[in-house]
Structure formats: C-alpha cells, structure tokens
MDAnalysis code that builds the backbone (N, CA, C; Angstrom):
import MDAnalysis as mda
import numpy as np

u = mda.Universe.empty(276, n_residues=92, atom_resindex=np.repeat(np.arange(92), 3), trajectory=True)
u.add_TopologyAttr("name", ["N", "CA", "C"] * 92)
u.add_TopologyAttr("resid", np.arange(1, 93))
u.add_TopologyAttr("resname", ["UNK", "UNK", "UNK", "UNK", "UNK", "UNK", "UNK", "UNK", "UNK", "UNK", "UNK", "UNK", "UNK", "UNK", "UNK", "UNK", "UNK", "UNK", "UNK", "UNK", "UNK", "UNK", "UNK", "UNK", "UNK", "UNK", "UNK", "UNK", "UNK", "UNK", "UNK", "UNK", "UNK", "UNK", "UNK", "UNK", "UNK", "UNK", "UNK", "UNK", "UNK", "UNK", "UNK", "UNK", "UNK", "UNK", "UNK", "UNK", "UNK", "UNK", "UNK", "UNK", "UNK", "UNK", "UNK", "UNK", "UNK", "UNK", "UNK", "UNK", "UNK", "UNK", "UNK", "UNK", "UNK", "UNK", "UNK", "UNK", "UNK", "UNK", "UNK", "UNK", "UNK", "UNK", "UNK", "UNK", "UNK", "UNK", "UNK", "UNK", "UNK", "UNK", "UNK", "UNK", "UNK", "UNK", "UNK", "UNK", "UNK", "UNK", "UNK", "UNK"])
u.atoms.positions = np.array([
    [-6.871, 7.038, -8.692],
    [-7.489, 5.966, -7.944],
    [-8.225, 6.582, -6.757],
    [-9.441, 6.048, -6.766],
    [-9.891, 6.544, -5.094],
    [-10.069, 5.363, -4.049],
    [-10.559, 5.697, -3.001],
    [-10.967, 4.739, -1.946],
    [-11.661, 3.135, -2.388],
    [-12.352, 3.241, -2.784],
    [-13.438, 2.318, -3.363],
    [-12.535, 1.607, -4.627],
    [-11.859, 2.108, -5.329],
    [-10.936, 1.589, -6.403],
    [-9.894, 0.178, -5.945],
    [-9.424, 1.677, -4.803],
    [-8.038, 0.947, -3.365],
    [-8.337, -0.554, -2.970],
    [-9.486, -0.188, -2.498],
    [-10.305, -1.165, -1.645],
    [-10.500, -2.688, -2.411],
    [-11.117, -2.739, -3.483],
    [-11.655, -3.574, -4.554],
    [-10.066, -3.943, -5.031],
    [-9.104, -3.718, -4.968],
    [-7.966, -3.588, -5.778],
    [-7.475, -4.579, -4.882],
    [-7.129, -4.501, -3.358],
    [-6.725, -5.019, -2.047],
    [-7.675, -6.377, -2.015],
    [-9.077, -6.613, -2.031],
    [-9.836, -7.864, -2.398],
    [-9.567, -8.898, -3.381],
    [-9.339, -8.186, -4.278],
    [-8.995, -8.971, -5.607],
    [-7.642, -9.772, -5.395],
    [-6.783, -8.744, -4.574],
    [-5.204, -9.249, -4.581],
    [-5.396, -10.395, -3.373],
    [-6.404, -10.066, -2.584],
    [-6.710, -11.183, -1.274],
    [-6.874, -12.358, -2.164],
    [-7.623, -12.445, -2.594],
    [-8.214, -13.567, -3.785],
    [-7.611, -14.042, -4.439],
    [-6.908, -13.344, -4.821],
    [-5.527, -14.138, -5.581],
    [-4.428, -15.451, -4.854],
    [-4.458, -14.062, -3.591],
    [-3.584, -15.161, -2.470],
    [-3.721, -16.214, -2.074],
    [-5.271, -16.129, -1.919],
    [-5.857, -17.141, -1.034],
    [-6.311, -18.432, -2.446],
    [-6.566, -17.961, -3.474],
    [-6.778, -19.254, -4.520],
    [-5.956, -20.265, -4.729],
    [-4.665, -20.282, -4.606],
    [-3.650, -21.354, -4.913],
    [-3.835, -22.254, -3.300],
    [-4.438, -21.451, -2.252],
    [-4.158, -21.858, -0.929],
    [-5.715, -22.517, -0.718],
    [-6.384, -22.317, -1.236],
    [-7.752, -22.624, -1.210],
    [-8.226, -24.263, -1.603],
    [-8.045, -24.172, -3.688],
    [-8.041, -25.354, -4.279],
    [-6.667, -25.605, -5.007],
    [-5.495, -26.338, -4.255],
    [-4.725, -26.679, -4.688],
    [-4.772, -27.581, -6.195],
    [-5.664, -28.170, -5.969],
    [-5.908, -29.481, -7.553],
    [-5.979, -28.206, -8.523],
    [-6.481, -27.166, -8.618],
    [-6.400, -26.257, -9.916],
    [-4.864, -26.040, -10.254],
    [-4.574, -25.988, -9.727],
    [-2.770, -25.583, -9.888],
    [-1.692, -26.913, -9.416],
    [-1.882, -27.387, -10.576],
    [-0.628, -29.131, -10.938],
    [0.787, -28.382, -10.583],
    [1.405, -29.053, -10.150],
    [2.980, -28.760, -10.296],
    [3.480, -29.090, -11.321],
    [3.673, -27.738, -12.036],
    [4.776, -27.983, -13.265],
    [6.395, -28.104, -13.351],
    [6.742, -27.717, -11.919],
    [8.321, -27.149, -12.091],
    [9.042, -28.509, -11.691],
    [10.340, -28.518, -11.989],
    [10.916, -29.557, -11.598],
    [11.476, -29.565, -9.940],
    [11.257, -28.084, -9.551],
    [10.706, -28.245, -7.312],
    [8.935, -28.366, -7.189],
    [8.580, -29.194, -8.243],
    [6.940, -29.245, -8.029],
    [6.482, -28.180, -7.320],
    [6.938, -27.116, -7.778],
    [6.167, -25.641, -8.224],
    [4.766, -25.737, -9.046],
    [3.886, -24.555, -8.788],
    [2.980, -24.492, -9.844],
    [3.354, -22.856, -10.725],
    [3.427, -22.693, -12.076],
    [4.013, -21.265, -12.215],
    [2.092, -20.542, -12.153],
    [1.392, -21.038, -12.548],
    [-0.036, -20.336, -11.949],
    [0.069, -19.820, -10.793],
    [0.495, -20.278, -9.429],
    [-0.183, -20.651, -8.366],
    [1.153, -19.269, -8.102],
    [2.218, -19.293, -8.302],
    [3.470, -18.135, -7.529],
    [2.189, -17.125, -8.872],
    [2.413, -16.911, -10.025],
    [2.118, -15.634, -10.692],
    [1.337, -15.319, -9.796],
    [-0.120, -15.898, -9.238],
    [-1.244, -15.235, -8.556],
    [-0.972, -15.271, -7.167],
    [0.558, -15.448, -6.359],
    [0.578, -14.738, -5.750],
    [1.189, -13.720, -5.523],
    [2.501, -13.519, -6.659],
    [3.544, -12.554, -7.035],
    [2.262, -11.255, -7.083],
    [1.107, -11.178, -7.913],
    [-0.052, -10.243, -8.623],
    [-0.220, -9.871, -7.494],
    [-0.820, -11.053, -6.813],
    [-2.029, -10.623, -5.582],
    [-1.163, -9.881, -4.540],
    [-0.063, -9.739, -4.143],
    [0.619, -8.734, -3.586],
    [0.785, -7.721, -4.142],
    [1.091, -7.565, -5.614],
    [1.383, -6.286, -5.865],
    [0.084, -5.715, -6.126],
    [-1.071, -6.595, -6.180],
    [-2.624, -5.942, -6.086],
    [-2.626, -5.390, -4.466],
    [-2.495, -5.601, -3.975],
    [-2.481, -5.532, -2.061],
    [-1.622, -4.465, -2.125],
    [0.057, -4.650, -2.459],
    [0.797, -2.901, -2.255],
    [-0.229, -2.015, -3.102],
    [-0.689, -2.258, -3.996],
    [-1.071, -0.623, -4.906],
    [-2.260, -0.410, -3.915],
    [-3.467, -1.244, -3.056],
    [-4.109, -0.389, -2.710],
    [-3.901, -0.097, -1.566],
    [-2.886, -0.577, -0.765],
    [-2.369, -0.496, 1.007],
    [-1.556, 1.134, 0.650],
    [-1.264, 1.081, -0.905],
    [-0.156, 2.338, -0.637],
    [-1.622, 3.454, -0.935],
    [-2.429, 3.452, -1.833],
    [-2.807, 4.421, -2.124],
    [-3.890, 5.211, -0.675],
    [-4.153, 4.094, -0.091],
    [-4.458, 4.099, 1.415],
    [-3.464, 5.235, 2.372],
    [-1.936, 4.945, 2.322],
    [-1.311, 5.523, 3.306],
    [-1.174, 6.773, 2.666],
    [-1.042, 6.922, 0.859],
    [-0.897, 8.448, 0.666],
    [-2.200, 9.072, 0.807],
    [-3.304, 8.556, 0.547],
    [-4.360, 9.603, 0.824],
    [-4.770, 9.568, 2.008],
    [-4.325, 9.004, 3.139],
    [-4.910, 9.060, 4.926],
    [-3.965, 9.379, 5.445],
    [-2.609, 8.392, 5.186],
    [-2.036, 8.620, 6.789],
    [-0.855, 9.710, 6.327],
    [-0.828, 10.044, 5.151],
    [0.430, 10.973, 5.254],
    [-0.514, 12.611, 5.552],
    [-1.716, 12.983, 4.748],
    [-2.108, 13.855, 5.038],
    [-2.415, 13.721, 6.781],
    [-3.012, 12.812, 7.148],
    [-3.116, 12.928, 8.763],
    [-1.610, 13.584, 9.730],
    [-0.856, 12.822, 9.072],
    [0.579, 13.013, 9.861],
    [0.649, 14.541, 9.773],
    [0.860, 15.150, 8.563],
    [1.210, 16.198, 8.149],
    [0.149, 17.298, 8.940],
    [-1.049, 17.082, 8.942],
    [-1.759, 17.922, 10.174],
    [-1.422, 17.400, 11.533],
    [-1.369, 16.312, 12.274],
    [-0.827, 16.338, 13.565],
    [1.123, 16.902, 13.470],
    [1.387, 16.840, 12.650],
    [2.621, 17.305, 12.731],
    [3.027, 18.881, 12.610],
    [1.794, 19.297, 12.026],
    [1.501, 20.976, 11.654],
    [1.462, 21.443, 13.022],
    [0.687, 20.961, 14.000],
    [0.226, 21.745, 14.706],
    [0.404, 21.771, 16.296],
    [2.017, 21.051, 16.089],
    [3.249, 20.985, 17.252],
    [3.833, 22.690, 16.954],
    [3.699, 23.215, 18.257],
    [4.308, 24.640, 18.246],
    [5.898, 24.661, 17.984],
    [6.172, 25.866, 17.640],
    [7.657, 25.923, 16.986],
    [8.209, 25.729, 18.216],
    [8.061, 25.907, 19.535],
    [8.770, 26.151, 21.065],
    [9.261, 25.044, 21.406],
    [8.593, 23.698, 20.868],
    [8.453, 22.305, 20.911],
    [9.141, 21.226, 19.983],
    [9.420, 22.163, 19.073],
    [9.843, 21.547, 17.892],
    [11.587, 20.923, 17.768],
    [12.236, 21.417, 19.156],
    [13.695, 21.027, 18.594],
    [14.257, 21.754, 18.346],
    [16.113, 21.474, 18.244],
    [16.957, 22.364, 17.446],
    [17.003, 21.639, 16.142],
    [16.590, 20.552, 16.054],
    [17.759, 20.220, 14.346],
    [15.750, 20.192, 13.579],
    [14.477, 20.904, 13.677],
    [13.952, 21.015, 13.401],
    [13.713, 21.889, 11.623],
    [13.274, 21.442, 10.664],
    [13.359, 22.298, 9.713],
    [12.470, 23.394, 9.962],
    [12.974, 24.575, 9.288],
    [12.348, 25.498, 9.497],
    [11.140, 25.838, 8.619],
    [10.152, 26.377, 8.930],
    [8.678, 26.813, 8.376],
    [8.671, 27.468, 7.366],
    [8.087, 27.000, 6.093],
    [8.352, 27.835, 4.678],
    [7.495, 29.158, 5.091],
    [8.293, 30.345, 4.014],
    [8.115, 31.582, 4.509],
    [6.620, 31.680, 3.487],
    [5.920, 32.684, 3.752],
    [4.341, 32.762, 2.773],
    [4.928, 33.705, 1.750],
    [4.589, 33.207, -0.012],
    [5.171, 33.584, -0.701],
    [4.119, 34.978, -0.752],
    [4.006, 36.377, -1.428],
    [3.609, 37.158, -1.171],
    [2.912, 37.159, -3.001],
    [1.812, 36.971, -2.873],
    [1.388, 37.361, -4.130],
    [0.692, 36.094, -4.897],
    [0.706, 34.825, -3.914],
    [0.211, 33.045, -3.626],
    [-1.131, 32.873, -3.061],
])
C-alpha cells in the first residue's frame, strides 16, 4: 500500500460513516431494536477502512520518524535501564 492508496482507503471509510448519518430513509430498520443491518455493516467497514489507512500512515511516518529522533539521543543521555546499541555485524 502507499500514501495515495492510505489516503483514498481513509475517504472511502469516511463515506461509509457518514452515509447511514447522512440519508437515513436509505437504511429502514430491520432489527427488532430498529437497527438497520446496512447502516452498522457500513459503519463496522468504514472503520476498519479508516484503521487500515490511519495504520499504514503511522508505520510509514511516524514510526520511521520516531526511530530517527530517537537515534540521535546520545548514549550519555540515554539512561540506565536503556537498551543497548546493536553491535555492526562485520562483513553486512
């Protein structure tokens, strides 16, 4: 998935959300708590359309971001219960 995928993925799931909330008359209550099962599926979707592109967002930005502002705290700074720095494999 890339950016533009993410993005379009997160719209669609907006759209979803917002349709049952939009034109209610499309979605009758079928359930016997005058539920609509249309109206929860598209919004059960439209979230998990929204997590897949909110996540693919935080793994390709904010974890690589972290991981360079977090690189480049000196070891002096770092703590005692700090993990220690993988050693450079020789021949990598």
């Amino acid at each position: 998935m890339n950016d533009s995928n993410a993005l379009i993925f997160s719209l669609i799931g907006t759209a979803m959300e917002l349709l049952p909330k939009a034109f209610p008359s499309w979605f009758p209550p079928t359930g016997c708590d005058q539920s609509s099962a249309r109206a929860l599926w598209l919004c059960v979707m439209g979230a998990v359309q929204i997590g897949l592109g909110l996540a693919h967002f935080f793994r390709a930005h904010a974890v690589p971001a972290a991981a360079r502002i977090l690189s480049a705290v000196p070891d002096e700074t770092r703590g005692p219960l700090a993990l220690p720095r993988p050693r450079a494999v020789a021949g990598h």
